[in-house]
N, CA, C and O of each residue as an XYZ file, in Angstrom:
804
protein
N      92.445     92.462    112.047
C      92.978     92.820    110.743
C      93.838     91.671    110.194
O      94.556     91.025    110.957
N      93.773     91.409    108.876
C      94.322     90.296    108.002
C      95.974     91.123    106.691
O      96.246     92.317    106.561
N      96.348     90.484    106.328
C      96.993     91.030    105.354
C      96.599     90.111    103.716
O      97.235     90.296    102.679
N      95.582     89.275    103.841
C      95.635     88.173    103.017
C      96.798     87.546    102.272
O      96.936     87.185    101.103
N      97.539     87.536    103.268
C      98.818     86.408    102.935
C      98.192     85.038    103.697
O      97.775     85.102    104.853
N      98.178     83.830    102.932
C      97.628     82.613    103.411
C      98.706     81.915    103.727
O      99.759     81.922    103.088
N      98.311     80.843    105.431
C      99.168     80.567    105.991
C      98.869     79.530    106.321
O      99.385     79.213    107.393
N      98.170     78.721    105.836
C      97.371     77.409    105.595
C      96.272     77.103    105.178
O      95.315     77.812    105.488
N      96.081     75.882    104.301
C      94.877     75.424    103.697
C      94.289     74.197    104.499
O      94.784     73.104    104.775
N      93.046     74.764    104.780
C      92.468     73.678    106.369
C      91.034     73.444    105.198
O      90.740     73.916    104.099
N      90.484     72.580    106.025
C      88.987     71.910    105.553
C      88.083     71.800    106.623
O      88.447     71.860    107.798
N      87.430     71.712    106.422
C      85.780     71.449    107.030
C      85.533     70.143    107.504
O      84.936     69.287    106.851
N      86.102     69.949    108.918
C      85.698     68.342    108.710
C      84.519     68.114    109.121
O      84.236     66.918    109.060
N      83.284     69.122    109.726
C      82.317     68.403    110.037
C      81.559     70.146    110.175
O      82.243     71.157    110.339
N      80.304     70.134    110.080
C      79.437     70.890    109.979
C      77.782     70.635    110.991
O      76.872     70.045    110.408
N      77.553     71.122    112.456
C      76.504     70.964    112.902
C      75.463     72.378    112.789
O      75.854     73.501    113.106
N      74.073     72.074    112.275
C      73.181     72.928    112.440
C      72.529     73.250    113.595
O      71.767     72.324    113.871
N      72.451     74.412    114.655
C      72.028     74.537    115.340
C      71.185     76.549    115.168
O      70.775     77.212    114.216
N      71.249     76.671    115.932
C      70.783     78.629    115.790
C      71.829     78.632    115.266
O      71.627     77.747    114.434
N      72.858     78.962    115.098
C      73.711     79.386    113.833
C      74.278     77.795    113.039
O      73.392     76.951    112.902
N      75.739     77.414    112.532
C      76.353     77.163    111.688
C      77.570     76.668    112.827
O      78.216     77.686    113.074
N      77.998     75.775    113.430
C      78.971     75.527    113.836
C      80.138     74.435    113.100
O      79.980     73.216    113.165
N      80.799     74.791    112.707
C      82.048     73.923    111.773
C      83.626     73.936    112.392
O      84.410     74.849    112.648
N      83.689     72.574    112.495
C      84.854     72.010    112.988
C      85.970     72.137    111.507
O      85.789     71.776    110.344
N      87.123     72.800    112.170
C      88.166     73.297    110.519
C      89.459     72.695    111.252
O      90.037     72.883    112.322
N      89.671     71.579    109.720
C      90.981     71.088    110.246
C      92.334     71.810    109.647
O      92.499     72.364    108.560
N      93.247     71.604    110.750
C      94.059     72.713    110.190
C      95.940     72.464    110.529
O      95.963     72.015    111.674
N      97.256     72.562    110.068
C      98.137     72.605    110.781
C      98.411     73.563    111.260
O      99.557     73.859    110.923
N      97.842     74.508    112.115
C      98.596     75.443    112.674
C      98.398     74.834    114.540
O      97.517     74.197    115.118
N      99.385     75.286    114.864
C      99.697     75.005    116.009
C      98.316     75.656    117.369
O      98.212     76.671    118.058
N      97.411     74.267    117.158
C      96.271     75.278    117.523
C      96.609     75.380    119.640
O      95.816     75.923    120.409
N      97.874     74.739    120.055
C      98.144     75.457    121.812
C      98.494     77.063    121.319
O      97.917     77.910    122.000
N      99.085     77.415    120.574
C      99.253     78.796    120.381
C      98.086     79.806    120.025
O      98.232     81.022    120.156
N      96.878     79.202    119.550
C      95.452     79.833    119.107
C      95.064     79.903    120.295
O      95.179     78.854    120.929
N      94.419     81.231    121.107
C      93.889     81.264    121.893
C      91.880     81.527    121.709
O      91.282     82.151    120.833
N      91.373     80.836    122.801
C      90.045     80.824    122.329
C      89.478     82.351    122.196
O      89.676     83.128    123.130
N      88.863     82.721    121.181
C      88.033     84.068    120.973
C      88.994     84.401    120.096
O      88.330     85.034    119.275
N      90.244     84.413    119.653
C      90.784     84.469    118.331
C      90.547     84.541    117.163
O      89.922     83.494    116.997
N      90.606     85.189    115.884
C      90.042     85.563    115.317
C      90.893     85.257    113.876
O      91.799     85.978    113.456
N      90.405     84.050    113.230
C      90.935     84.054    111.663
C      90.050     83.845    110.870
O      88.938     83.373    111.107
N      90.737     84.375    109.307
C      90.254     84.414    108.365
C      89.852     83.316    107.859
O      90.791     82.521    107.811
N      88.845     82.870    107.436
C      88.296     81.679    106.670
C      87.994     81.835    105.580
O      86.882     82.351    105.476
N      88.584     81.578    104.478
C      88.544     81.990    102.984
C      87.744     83.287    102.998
O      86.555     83.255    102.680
N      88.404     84.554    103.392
C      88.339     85.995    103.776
C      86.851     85.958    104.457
O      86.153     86.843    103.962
N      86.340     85.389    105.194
C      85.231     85.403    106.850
C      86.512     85.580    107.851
O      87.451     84.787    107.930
N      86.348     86.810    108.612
C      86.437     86.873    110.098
C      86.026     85.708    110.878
O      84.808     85.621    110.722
N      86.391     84.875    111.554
C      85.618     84.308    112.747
C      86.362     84.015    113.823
O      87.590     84.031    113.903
N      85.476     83.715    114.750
C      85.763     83.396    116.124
C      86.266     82.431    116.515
O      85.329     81.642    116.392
N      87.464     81.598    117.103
C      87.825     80.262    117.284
C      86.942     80.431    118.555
O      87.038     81.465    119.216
N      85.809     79.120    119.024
C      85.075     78.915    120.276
C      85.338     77.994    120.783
O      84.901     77.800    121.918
N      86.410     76.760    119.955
C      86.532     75.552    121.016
C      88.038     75.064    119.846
O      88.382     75.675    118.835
N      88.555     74.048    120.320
C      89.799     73.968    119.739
C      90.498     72.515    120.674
O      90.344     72.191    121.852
N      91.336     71.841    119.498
C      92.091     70.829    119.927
C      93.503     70.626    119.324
O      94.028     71.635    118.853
N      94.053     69.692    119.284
C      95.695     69.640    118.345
C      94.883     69.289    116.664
O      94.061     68.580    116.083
N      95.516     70.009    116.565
C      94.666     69.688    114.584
C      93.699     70.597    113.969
O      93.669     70.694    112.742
N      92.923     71.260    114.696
C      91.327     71.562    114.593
C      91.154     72.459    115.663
O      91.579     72.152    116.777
N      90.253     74.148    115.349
C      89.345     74.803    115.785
C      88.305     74.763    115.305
O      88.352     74.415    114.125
N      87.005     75.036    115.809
C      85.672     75.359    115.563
C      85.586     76.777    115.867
O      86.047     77.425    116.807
N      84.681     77.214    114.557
C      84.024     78.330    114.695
C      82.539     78.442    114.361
O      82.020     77.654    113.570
N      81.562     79.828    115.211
C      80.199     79.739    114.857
C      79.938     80.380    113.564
O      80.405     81.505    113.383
N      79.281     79.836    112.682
C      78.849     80.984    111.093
C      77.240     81.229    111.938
O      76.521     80.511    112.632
N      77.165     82.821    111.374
C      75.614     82.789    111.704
C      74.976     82.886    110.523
O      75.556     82.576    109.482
N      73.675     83.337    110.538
C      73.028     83.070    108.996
C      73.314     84.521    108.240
O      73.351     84.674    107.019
N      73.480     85.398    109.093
C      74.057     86.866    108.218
C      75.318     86.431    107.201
O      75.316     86.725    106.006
N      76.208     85.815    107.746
C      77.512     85.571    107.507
C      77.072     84.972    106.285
O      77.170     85.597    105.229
N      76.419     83.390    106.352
C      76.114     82.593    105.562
C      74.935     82.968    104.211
O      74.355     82.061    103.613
N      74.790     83.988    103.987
C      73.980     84.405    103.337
C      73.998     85.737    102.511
O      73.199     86.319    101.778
N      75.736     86.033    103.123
C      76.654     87.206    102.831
C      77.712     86.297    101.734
O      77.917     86.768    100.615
N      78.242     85.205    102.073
C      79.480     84.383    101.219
C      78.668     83.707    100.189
O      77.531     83.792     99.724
N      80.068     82.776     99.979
C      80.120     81.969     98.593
C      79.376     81.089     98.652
O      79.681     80.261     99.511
N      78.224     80.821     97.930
C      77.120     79.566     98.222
C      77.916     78.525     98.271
O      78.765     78.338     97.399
N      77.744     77.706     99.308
C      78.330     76.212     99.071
C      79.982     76.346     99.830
O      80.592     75.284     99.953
N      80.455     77.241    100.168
C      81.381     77.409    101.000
C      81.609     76.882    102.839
O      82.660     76.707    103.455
N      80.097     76.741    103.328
C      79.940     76.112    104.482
C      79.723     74.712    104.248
O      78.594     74.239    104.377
N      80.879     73.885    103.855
C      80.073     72.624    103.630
C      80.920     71.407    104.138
O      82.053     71.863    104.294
N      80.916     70.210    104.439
C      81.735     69.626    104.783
C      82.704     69.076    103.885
O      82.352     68.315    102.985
N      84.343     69.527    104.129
C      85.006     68.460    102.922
C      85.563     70.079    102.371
O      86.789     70.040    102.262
N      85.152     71.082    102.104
C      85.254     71.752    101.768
C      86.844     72.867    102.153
O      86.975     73.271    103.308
N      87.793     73.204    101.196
C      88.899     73.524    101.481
C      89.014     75.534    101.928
O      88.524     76.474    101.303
N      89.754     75.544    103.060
C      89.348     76.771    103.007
C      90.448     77.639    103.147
O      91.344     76.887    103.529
N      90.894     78.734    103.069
C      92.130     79.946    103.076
C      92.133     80.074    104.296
O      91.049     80.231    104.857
N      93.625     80.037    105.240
C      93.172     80.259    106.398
C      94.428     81.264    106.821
O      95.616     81.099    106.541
N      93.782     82.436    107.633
C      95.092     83.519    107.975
C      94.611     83.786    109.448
O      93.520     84.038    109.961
N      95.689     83.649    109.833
C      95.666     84.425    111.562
C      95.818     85.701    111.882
O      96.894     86.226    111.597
N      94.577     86.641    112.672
C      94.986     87.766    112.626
C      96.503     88.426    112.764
O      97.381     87.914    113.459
N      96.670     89.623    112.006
C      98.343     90.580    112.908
C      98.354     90.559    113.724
O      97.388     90.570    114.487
N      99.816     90.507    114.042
C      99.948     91.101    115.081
C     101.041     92.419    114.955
O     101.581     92.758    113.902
N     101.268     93.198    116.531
C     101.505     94.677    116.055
C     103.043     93.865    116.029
O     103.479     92.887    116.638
N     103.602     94.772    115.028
C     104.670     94.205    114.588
C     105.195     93.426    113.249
O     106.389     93.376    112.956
N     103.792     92.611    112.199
C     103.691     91.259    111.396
C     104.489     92.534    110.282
O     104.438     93.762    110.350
N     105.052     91.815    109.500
C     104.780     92.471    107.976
C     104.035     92.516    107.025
O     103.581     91.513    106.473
N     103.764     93.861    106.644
C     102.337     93.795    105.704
C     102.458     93.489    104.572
O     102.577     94.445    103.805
N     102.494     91.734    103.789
C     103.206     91.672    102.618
C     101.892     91.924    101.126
O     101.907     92.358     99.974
N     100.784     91.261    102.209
C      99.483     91.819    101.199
C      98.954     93.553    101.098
O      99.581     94.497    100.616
N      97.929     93.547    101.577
C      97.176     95.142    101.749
C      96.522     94.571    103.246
O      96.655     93.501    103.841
N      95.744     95.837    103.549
C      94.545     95.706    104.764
C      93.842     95.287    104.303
O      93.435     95.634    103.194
N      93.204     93.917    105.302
C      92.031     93.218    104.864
C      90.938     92.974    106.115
O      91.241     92.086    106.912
N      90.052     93.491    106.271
C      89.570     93.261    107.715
C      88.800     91.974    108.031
O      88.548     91.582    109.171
N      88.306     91.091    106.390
C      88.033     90.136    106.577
C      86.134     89.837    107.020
O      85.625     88.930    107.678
N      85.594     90.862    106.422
C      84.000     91.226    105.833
C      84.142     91.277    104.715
O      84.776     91.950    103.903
N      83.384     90.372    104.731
C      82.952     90.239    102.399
C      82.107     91.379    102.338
O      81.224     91.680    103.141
N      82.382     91.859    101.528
C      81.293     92.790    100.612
C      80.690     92.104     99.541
O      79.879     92.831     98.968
N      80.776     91.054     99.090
C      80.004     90.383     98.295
C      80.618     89.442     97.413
O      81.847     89.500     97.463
N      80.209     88.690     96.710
C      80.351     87.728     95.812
C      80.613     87.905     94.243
O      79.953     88.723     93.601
N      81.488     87.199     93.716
C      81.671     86.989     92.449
C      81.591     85.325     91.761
O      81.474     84.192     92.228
N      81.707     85.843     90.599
C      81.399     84.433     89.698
C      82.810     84.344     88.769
O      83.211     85.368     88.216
N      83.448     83.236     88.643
C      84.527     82.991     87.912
C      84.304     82.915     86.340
O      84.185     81.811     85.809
N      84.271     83.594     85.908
C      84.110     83.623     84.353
C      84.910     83.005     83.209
O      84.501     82.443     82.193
N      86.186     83.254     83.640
C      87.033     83.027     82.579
C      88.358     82.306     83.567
O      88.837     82.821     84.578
N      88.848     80.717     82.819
C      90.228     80.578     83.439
C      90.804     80.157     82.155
O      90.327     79.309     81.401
N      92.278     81.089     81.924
C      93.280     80.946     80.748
C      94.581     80.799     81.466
O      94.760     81.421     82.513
N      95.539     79.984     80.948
C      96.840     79.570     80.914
C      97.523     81.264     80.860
O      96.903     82.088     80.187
N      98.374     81.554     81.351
C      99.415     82.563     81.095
C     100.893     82.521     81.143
O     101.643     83.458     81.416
N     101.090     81.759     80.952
C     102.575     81.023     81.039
C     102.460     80.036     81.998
O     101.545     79.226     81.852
N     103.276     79.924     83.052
C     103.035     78.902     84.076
C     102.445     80.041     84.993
O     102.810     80.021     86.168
N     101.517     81.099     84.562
C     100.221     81.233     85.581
C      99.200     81.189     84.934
O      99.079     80.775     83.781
N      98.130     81.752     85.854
C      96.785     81.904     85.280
C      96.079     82.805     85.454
O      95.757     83.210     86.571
N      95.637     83.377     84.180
C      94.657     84.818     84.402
C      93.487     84.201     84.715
O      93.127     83.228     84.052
N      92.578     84.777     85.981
C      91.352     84.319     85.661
C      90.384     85.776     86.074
O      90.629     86.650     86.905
N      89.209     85.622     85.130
C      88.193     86.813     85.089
C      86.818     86.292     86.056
O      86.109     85.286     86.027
N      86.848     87.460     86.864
C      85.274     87.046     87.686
C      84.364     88.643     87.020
O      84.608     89.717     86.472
N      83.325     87.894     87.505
C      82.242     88.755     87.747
C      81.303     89.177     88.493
O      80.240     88.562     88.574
N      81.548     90.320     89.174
C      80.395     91.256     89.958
C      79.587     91.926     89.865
O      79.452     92.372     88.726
N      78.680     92.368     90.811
C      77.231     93.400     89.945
C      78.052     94.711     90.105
O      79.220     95.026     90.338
N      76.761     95.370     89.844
C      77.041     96.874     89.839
C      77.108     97.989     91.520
O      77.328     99.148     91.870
N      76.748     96.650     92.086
C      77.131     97.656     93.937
C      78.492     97.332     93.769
O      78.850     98.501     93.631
N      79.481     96.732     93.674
C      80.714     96.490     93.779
C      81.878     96.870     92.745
O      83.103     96.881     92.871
N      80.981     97.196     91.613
C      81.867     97.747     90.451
C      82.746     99.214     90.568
O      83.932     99.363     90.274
N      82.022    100.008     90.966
C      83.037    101.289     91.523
C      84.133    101.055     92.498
O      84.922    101.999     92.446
N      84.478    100.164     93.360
C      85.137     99.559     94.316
C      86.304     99.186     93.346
O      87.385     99.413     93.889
N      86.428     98.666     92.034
C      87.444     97.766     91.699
C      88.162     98.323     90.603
O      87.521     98.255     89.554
N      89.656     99.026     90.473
C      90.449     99.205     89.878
C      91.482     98.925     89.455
O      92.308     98.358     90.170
N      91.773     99.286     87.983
C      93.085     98.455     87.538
C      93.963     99.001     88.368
O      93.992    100.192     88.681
N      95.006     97.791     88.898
C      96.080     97.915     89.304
C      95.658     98.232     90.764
O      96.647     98.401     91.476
N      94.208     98.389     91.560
C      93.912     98.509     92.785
C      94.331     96.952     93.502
O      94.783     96.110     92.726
N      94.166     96.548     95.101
C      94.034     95.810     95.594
C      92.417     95.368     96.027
O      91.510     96.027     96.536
N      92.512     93.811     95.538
C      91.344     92.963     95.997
C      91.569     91.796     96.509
O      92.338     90.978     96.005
N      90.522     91.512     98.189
C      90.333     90.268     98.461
C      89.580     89.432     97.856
O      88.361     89.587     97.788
N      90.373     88.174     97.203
C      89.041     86.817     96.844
C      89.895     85.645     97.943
O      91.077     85.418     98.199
N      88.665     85.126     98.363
C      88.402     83.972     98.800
C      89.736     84.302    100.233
O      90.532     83.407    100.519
N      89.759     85.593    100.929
C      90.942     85.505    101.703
C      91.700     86.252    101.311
O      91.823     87.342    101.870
N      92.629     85.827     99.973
C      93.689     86.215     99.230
C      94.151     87.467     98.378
O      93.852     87.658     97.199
N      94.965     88.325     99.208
C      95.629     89.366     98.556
C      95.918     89.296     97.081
O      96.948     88.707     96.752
N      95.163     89.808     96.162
C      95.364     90.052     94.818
C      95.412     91.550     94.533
O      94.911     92.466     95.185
N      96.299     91.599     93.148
C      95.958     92.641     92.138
C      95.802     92.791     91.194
O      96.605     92.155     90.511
N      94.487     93.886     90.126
C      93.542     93.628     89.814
C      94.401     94.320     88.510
O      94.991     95.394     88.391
N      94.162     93.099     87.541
C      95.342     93.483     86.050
C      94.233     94.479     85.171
O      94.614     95.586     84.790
N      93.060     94.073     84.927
C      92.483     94.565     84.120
C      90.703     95.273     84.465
O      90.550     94.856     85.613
N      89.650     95.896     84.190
C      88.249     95.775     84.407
C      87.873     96.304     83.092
O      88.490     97.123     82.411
N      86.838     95.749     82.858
C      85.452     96.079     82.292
C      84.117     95.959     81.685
O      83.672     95.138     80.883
N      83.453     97.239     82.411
C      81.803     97.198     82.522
C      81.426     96.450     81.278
O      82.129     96.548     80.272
N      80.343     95.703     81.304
C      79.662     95.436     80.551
C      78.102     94.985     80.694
O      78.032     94.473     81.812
N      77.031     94.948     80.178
C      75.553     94.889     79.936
C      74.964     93.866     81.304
O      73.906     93.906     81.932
N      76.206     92.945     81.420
C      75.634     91.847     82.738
C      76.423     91.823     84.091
O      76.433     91.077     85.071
N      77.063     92.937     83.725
C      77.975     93.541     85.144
C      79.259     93.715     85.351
O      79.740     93.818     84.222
N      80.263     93.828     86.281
C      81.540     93.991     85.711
C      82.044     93.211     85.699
O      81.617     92.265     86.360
N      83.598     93.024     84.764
C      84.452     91.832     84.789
C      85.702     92.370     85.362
O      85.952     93.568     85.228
N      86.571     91.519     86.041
C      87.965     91.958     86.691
C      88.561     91.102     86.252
O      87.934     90.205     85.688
N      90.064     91.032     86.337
C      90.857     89.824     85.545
C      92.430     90.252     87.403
O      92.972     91.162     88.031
N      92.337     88.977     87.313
C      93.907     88.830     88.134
C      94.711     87.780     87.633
O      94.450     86.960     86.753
N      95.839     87.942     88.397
C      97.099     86.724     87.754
C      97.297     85.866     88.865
O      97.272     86.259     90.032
N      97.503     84.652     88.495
C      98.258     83.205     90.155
C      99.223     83.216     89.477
O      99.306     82.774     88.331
N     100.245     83.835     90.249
C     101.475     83.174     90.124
C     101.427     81.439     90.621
O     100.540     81.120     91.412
N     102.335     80.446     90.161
C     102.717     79.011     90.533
C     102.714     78.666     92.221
O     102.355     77.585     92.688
N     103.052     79.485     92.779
C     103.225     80.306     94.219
C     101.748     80.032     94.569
O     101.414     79.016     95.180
N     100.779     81.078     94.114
C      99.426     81.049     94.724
C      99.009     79.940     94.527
O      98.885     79.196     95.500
N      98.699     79.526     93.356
C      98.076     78.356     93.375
C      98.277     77.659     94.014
O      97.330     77.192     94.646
N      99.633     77.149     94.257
C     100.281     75.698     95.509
C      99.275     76.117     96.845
O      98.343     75.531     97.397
N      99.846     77.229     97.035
C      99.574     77.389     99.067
C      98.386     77.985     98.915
O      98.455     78.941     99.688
N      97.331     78.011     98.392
C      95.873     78.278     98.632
C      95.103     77.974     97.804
O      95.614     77.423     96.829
N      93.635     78.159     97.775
C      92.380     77.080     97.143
C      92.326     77.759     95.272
O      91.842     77.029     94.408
N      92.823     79.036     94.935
C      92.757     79.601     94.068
C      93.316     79.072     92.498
O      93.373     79.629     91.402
N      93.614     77.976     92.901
C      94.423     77.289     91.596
C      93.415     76.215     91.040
O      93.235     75.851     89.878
N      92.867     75.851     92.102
C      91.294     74.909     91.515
C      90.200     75.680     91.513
O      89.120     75.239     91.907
N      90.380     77.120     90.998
C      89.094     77.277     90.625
C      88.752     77.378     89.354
O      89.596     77.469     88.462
N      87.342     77.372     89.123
C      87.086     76.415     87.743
C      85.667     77.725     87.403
O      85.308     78.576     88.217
N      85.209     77.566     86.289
C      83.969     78.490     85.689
C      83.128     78.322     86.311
O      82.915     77.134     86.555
N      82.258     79.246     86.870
C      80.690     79.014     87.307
C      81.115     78.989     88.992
O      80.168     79.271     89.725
N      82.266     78.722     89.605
C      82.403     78.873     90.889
C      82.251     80.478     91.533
O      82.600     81.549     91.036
N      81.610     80.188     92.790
C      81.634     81.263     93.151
C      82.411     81.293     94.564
O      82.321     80.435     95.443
N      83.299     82.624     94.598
C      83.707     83.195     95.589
C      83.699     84.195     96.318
O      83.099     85.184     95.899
N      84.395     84.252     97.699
C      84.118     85.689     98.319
C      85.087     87.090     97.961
O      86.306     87.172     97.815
N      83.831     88.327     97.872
C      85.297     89.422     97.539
C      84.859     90.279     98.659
O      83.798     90.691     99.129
N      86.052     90.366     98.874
C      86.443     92.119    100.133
C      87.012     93.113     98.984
O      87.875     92.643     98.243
N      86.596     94.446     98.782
C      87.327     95.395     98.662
C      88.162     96.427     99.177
O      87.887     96.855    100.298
N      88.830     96.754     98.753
C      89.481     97.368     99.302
C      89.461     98.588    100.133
O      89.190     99.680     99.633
N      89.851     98.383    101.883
C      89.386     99.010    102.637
C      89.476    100.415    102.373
O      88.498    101.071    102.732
N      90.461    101.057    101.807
C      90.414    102.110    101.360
C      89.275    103.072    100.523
O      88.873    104.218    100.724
N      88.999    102.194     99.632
C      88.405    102.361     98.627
C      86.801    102.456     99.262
O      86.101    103.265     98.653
N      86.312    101.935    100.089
C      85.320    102.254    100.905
C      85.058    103.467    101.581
O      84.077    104.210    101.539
N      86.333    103.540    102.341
C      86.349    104.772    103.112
C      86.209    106.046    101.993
O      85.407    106.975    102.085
N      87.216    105.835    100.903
C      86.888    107.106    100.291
C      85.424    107.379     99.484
O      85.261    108.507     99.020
N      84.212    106.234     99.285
C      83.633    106.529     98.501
C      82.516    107.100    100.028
O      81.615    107.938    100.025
N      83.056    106.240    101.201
C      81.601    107.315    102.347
C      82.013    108.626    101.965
O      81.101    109.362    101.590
N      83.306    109.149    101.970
C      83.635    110.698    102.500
C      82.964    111.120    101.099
O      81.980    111.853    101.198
N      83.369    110.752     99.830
C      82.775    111.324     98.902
C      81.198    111.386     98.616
O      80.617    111.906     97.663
N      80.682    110.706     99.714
C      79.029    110.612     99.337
C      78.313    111.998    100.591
O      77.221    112.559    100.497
N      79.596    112.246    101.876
C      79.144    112.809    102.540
C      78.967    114.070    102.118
O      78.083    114.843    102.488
N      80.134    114.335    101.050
C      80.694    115.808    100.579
C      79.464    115.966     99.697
O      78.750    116.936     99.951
N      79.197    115.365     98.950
C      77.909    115.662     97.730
C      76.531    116.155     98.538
O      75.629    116.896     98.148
N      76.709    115.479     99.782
C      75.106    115.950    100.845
C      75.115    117.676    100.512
O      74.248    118.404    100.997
């Protein structure tokens, strides 16, 4: 479990193809304290740390994973959100994030809002019941909340705010139109739509 509070911005320094996706992520966190089979968030991916040095863990992507995220997100050079699982005890300053995408969005709109920035993505229609004003959403990792929605003819639109704050300490301040990122919804919001699909049986 994640809280999507980001606790460093690491990169991709190298990318080998084999049966899955193996990528070396450089990083400052104190990787003698990462133990191997550990489990952090990679711009909101779960993964596995499998090998590790001072600077840098590697983790495996498989092609489910890679074919679930943000096109162009496995790549070398590439900057990524990085959170270390809770522990019992952490404070929960975001929401629950377990750190499975449910799918992808497209950045639609980026506007100035004082010294932040609203920006609008867009999702299809499997993910549109999932997302409410004023609900909690993961992008790219990152604990947000969701200022505004709505449906329209080419799918839905959501709008959130970066505070000066977000932008600095994670990848969300360079994002630009036409990018795409990863979204988690909100775990809640899942659970209640199984129970409500069971009740209608």
């Amino acid at each position: 479990m994640f809280t999507g509070i980001i606790t460093d911005v690491g990169s991709i320094r190298s990318i080998e193809h084999r049966g899955d996706l193996r990528a070396v992520v450089e990083t400052a966190y104190d990787t003698g304290q990462v133990d191997l089979g550990a489990s952090i968030s990679c711009s909101g991916v779960c993964l596995t740390v499998v090998d590790k040095g001072p600077g840098w863990f590697t983790v495996d992507i498989s092609g489910e994973t890679v074919s679930r995220t943000a096109q162009g997100q496995w790549s070398e050079g590439r900057k990524l959100n990085l959170e270390r699982a809770m522990k019992l005890g952490d404070e929960l300053g975001g929401h629950i994030v377990t750190g499975h995408v449910d799918g992808v969005a497209e950045v639609v709109r980026v506007e100035p809002a004082g010294d932040s920035k609203t920006i609008a993505f867009r999702i299809g229609r499997d993910l549109a019941p999932y997302v409410a004003t004023k609900g909690s959403i993961t992008i790219d990792g990152v604990s947000l909340t969701v200022n505004n929605v709505s449906d329209g003819p080419d799918g839905t639109d959501f709008t959130v705010n970066l505070i000066p704050h977000t932008q600095a300490v994670t990848t969300l301040g360079a994002l630009e139109v036409g990018q795409a990122v990863n979204i988690e919804i909100d775990v809640l919001a899942r659970y209640l739509s199984r129970m409500r699909s069971l009740i209608e049986k």
